[in-house]
N, C-alpha and C positions, 0 to 999 in steps of 0.2 A: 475448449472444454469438450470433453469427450463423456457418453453416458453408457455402461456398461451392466449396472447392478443398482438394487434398493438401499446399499446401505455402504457407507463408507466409511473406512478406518484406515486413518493414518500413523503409522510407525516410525516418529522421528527415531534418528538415530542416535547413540550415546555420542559426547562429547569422542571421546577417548577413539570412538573405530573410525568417526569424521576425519578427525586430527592423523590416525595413520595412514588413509586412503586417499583424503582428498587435501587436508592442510588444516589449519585453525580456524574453528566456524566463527562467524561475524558475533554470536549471540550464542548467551551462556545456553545450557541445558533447559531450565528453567524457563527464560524466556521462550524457547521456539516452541514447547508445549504448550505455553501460553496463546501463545502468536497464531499456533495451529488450530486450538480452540476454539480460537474466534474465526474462521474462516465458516459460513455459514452453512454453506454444504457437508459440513466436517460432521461426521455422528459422535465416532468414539478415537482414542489416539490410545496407540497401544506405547508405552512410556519403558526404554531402553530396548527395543530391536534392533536386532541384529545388522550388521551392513549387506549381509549377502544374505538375502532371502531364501529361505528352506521349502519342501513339502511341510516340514514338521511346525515351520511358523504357520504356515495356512492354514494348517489345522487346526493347532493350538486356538487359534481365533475364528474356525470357523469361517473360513473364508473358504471362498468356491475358488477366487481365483484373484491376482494381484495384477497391477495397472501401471504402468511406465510410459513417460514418453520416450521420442523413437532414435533423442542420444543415448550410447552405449553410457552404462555406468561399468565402472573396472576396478579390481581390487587394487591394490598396490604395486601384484606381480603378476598383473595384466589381464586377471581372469575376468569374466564375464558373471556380475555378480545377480545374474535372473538364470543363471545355465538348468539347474537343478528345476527351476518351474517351466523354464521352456520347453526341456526335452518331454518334461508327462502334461502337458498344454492345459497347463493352468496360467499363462502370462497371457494378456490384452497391452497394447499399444496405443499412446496417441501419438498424434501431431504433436510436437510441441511450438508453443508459440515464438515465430521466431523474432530476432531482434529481444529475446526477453530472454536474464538470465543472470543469477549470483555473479558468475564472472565479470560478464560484464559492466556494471553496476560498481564492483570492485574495482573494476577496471576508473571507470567513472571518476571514482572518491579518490586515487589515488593520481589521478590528473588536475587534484584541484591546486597543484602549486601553478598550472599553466592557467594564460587567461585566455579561458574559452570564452568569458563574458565581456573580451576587453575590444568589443564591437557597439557595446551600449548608446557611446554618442555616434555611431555612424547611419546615413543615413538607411540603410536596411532594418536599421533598427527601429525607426519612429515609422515604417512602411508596413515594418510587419507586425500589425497591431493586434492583431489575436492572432492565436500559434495555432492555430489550424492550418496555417499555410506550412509553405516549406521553403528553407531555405536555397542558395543555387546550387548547392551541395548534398540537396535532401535530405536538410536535419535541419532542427529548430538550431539560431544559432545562440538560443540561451542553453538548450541541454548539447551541447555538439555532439557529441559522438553516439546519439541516441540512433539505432536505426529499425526501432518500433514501429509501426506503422497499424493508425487506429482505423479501425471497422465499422459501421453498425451494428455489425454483427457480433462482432465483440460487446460491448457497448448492451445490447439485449439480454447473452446469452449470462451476464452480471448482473444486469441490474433484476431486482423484483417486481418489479411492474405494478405494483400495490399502492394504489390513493390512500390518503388520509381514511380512519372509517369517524363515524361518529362517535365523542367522547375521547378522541385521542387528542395527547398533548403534543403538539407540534412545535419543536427544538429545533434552530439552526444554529448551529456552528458555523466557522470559517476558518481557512488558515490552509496554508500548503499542502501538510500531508505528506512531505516527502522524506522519502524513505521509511515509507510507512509500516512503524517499529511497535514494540509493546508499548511505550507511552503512550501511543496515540490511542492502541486497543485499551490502554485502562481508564484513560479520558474519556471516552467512546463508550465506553460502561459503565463509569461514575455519571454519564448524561443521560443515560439512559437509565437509569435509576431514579430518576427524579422522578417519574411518573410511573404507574401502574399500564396505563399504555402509550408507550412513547413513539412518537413517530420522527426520529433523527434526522433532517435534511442538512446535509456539509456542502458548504460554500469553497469551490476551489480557487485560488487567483491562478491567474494563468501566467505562465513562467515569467513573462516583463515585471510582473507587477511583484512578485516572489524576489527576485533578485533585488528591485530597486529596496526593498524594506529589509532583507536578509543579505544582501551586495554578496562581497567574493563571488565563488561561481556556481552559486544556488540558483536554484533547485538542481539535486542531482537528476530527478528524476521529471520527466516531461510530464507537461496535463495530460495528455492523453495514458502514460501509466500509473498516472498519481490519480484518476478517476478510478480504474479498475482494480486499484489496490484498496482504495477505500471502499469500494460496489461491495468486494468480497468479504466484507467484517459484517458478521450478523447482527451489529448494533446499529448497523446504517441502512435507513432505509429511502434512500434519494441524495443525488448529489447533483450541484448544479454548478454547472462548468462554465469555467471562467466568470464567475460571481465578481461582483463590484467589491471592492476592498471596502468601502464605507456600507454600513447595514444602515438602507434608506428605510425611507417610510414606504415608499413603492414596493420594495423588497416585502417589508413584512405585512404590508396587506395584500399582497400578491399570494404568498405564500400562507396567507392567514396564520402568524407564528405566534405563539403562546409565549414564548421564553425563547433566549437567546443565551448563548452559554460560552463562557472562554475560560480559558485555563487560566496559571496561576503565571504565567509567562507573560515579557513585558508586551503592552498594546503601542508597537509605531504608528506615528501618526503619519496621517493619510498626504496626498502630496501639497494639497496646500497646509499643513500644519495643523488641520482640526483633528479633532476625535473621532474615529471610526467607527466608535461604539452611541456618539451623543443621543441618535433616536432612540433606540431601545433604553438605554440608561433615563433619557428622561419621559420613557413613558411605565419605568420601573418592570420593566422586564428582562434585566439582565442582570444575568447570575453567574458566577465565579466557581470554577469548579476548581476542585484537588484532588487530583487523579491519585495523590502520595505517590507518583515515579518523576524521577529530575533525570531518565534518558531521553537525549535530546538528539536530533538528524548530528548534531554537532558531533557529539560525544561518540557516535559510530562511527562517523568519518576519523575521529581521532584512535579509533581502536584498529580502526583496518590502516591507516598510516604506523602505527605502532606493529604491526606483524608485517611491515612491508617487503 
């Protein structure tokens, strides 16, 4: 994350210049405005911008100066699509994060006819009990071909750092999170809604436990980027990694939680056969949310297979 100016605004691009210059986006128009919204650093999104960046967008919006990370973007017939801000030095640079990226991700979903997960009963797998570790290959061997590599620093420069205040109602969620789409941002808002001041804490499982309940070769995405995709939604404010799949009583008097909240999606049960919801449910603190969106990590993965 890089910090340059007071105010940001982002310019997703139209379907139509995406589709010429780079291919068919994963996610309608609609949605990544959406999606972009909810990022909580985000102020304003300026809605159909250009692919190639002008002096005269800059201005249009009042911008001093526009922000890229440090891979080249290119038109279709090779141009360099920051030229016109570079040359009167109105362009800033980041790092970009590496091991993080659409492609690759793409890349990901379109490997799931291979069994990357098909190490389950081996014994590396009951050794490597939380994914913080790394495999012999340096990659979790539930996400394989992740080559993300999590920080503190990362980790900080996401998360708000903000306790509970007094009077807030405090909401956990759980659930994977991955590929974390507009579903999850309109669930993530209909829970946050529930209260006048909410304080949203999401419960991640960590990739073993994602796959045993969702199988094939879920999670596409690792704990470690499935934490700092959810950090960055303005409706979340705390996530806790690698969360126990059953919502104990430990849990919610740990976290002093007011209400507990899941979708409208089925609840598997936990591995010996119980209810993973039973404590909250029977101290009537659990609530059923309806986000009204049915896109599912599934339904992407079936759309980037369908443009393969």
């Amino acid at each position: 994350m890089c910090r340059h100016g007071s105010k940001l605004i982002i310019p997703p691009h139209p379907v139509g210049e995406i589709s010429q210059h780079k291919g068919p986006p994963v996610f309608t128009q609609d949605e990544r405005y959406k999606m972009v919204r909810a990022i909580k650093w985000v102020d304003e999104i300026v809605e159909g911008a250009p692919y190639v960046t002008t002096l005269e967008t800059l201005d249009k919006y009042t911008s001093d100066f526009c922000v890229h990370g440090d891979d080249i973007t290119l038109t279709v017939d090779g141009k360099d699509t920051y030229e016109e801000v570079k040359r009167s030095g109105r362009y800033r640079e980041c790092k970009r994060t590496q091991g993080v990226s659409t492609t690759d991700l793409v890349g990901r979903m379109l490997l799931m006819t291979k069994a990357h997960h098909s190490n389950i009963g081996h014994s590396d797998y009951q050794q490597h009990t939380d994914n913080f570790g790394k495999g012999p290959k340096g990659h979790s061997p539930w996400t394989g071909v992740s080559q993300f590599l999590q920080t503190s620093q990362k980790i900080i420069q996401f998360a708000s750092g903000q306790e509970p205040q007094p009077g807030d109602t405090i909401i956990y969620v759980a659930g994977a999170f991955d590929l974390f789409h507009i579903g999850h941002v309109d669930f993530l808002e209909a829970v946050s809604r529930l209260s006048d001041k909410p304080y949203v804490i999401v419960g991640l499982h960590f990739d073993q436990e994602v796959n045993r309940y969702k199988g094939k070769n879920y999670p596409i995405m690792n704990v470690h980027e499935r934490t700092l995709s959810v950090l960055a939604c303005r409706y979340v404010s705390e996530v806790v990694i690698g969360a126990p799949y059953a919502v104990t009583r430990e849990l919610l008097d740990h976290f002093k939680v007011d209400l507990v909240c899941h979708g409208k999606t089925d609840v598997h049960p936990d591995k010996d056969g119980s209810d993973p919801y039973a404590e909250p449910r029977k101290k009537g603190i659990l609530h059923t949310v309806d986000s009204m969106n049915s896109l599912t990590t599934d339904s992407i993965v079936q759309r980037i297979i369908k443009n393969r």
